[in-house]
DOFIKOL-440785 format. One line per field, with one value per atom (N, C-alpha, C): residue number from 0; atom name; x, y, z. Coordinates in nm, 2 decimals. Each point is the difference from the previous one (the first is absolute). Layout:
// residues N
k: (NUM ...)
a: (CA ...)
u: (X ...)
v: (Y ...)
w: (Z ...)
END
This chain:
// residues 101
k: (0 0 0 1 1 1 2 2 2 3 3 3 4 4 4 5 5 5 6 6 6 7 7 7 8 8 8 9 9 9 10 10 10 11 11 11 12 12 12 13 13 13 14 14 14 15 15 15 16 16 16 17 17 17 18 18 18 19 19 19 20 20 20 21 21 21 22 22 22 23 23 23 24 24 24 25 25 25 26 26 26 27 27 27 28 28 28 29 29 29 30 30 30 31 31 31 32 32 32 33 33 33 34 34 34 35 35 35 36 36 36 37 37 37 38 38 38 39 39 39 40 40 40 41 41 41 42 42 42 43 43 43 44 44 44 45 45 45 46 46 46 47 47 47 48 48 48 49 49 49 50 50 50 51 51 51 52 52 52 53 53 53 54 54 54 55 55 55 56 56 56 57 57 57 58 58 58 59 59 59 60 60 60 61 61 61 62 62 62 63 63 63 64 64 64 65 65 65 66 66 66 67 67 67 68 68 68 69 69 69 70 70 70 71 71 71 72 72 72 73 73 73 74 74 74 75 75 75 76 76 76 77 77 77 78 78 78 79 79 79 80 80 80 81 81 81 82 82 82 83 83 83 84 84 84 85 85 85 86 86 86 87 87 87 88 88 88 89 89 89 90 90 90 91 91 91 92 92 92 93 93 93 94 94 94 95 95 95 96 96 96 97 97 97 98 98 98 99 99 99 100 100 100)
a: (N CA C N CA C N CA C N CA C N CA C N CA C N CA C N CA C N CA C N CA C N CA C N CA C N CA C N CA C N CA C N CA C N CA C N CA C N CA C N CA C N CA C N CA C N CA C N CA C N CA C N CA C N CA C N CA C N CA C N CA C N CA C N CA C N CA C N CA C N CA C N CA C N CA C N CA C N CA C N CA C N CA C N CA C N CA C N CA C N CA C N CA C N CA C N CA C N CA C N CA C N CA C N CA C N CA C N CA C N CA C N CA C N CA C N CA C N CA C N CA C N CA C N CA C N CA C N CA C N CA C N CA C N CA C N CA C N CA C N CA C N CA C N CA C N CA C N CA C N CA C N CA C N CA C N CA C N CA C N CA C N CA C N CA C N CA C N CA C N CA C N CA C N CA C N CA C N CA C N CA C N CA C N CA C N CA C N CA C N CA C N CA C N CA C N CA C N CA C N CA C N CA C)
u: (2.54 0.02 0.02 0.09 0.03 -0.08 -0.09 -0.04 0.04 -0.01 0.06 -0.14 0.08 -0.11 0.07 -0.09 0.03 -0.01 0.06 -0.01 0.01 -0.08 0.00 -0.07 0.10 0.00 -0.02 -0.11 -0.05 -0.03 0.03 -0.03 -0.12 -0.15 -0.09 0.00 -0.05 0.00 -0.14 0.03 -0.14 -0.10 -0.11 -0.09 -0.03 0.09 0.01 -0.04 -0.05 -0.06 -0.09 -0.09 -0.13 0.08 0.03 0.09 0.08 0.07 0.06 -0.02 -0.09 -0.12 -0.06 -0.08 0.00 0.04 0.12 0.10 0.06 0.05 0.02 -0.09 -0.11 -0.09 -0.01 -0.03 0.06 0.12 0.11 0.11 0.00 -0.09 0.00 -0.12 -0.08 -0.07 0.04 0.12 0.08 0.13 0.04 0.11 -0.08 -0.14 -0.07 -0.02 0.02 0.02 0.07 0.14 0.12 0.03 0.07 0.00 0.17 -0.09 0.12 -0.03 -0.07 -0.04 -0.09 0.02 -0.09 -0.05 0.02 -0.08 0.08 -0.11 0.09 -0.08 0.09 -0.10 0.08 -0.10 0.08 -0.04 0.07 -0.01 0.03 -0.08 0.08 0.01 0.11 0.09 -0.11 -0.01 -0.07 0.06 0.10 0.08 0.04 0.04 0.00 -0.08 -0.10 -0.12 0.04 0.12 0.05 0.02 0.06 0.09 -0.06 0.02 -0.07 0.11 -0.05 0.08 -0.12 0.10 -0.06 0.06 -0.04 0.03 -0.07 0.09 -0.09 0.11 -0.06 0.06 0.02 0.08 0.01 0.03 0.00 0.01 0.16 0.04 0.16 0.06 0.14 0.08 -0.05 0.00 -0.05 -0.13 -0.09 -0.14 0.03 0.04 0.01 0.08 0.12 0.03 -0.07 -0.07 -0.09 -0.09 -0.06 -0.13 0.12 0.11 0.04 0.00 0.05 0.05 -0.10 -0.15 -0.11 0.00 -0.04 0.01 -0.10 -0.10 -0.07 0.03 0.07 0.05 0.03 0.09 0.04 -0.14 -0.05 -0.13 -0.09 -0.02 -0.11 0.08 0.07 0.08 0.02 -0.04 0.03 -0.08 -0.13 -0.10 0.02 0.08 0.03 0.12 0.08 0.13 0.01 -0.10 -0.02 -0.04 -0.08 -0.08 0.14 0.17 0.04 0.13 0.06 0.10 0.12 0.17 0.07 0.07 -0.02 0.04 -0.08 0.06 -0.07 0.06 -0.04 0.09 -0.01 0.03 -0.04 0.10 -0.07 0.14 -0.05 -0.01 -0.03 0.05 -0.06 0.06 -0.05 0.10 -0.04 -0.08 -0.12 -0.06 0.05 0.10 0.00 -0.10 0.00 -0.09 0.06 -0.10 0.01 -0.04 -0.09 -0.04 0.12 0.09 0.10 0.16 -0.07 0.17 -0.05)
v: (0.20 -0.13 -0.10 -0.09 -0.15 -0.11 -0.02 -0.13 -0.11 -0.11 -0.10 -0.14 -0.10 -0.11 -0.12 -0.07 -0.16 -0.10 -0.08 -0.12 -0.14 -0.07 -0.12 -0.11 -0.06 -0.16 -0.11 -0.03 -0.19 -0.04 -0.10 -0.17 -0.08 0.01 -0.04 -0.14 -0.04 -0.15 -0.07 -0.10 -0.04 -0.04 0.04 -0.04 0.13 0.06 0.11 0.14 0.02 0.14 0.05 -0.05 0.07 0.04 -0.12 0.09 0.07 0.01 0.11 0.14 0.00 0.15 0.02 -0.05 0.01 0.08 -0.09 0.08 0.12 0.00 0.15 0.13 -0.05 0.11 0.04 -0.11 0.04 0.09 -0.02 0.11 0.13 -0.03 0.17 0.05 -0.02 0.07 0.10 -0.06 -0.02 0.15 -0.04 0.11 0.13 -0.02 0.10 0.10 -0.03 0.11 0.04 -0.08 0.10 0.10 0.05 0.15 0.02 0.05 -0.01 -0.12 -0.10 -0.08 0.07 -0.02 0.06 -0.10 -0.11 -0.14 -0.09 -0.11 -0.11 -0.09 -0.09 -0.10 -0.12 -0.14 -0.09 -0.07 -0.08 -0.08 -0.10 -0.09 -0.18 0.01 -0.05 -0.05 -0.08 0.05 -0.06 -0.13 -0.01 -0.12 -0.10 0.03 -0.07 0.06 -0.11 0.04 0.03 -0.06 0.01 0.08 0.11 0.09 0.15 0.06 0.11 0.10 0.15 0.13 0.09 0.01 0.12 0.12 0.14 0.12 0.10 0.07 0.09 0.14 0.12 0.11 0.08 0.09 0.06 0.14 0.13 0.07 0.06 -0.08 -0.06 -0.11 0.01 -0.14 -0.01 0.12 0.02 -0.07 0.03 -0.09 -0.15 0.00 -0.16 -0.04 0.03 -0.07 0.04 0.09 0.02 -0.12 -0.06 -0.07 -0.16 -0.04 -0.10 -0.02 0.13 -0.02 -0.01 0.02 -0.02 -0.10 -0.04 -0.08 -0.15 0.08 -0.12 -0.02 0.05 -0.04 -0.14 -0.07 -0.12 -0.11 0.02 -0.08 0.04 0.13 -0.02 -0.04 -0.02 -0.07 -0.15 -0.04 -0.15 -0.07 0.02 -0.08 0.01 0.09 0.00 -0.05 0.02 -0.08 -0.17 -0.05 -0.12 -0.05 0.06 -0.03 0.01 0.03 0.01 -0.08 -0.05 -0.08 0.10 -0.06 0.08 0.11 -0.06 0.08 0.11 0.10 0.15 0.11 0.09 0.16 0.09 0.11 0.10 0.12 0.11 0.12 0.10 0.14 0.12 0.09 0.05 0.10 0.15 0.09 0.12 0.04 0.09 0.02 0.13 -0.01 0.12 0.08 0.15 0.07 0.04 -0.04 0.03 0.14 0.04 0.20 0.07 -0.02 0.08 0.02 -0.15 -0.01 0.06)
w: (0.19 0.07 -0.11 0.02 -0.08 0.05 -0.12 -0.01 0.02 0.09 -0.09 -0.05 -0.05 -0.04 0.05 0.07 0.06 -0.08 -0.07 -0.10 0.06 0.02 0.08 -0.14 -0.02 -0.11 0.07 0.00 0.11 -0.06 0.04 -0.02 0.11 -0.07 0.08 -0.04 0.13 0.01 -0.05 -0.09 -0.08 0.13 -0.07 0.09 0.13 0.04 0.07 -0.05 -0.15 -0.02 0.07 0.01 0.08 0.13 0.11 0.11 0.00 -0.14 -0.01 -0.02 -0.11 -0.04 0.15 0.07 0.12 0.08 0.04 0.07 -0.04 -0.10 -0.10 0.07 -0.03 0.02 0.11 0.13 0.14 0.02 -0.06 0.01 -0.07 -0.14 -0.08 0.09 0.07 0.07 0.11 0.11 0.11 -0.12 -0.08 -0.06 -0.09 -0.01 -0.02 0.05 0.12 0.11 0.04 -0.04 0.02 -0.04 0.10 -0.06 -0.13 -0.08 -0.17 -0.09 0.04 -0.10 -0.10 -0.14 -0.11 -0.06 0.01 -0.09 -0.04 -0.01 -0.05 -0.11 -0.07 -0.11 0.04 0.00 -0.03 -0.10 -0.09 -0.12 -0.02 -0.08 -0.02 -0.12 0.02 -0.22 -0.03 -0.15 -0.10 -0.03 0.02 -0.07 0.10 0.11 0.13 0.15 -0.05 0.13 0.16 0.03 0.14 0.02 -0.10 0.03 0.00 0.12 -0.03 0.06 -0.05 0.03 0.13 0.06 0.10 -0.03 -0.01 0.00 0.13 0.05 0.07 -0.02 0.02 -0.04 0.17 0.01 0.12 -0.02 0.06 0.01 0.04 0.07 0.00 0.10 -0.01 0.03 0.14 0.12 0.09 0.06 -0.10 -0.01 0.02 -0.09 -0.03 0.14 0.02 0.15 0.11 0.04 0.07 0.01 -0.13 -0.03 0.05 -0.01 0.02 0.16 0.03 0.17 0.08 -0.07 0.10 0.07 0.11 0.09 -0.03 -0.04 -0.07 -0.16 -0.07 -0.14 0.01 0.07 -0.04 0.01 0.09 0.03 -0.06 -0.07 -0.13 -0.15 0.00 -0.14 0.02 0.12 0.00 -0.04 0.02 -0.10 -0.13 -0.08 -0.16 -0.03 0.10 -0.02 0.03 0.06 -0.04 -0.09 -0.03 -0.20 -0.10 0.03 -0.07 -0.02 -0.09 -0.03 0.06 0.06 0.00 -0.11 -0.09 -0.14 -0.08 0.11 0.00 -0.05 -0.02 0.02 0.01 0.07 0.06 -0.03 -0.09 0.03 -0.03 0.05 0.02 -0.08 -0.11 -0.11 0.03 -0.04 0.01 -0.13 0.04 -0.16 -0.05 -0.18 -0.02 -0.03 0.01 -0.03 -0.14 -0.09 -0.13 -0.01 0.07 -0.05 0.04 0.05 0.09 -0.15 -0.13 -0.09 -0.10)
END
């Protein structure tokens, strides 16, 4: 099975961390359950406090649109997507498997 990894770059809105960590956690709870999620980390730049990275890993590309199409996906990301500036990004990488080269 192919891995892949979600890379999401935001732009949190000053004053908005706490509802944002918050919210976060409402959702990694909710995608913990999904089925093919393996984990996730998120992080804020050392250098620019706004800006933080989301990662989450899946078991494959399948997973992950599964996890979007949920019915309730859009409405549990909305409390986090308000904590956020438009200037975002979002992209889905396959992970090579290094033991296989």
């Amino acid at each position: 099975m192919e891995r892949v990894r979600v890379i999401r770059l935001l732009h949190v809105r000053e004053g908005r961390e706490a509802d944002f960590v918050a919210s976060y956690e409402g959702v990694l709870e909710r995608a913990a359950r999904s089925p093919g999620h393996l984990g996730e980390q998120l992080g804020r730049s050392i250098d620019h406090p706004t800006r933080w990275l989301l990662t989450s890993e899946w078991d494959s590309l399948e997973s992950v649109e599964q996890w979007r199409a949920d019915p309730d996906h859009q409405a549990l990301v909305a409390p986090m997507n308000d904590c956020l500036h438009d200037d975002r990004w979002t992209a889905v990488f396959r992970i090579r498997d290094t033991a296989a080269t």
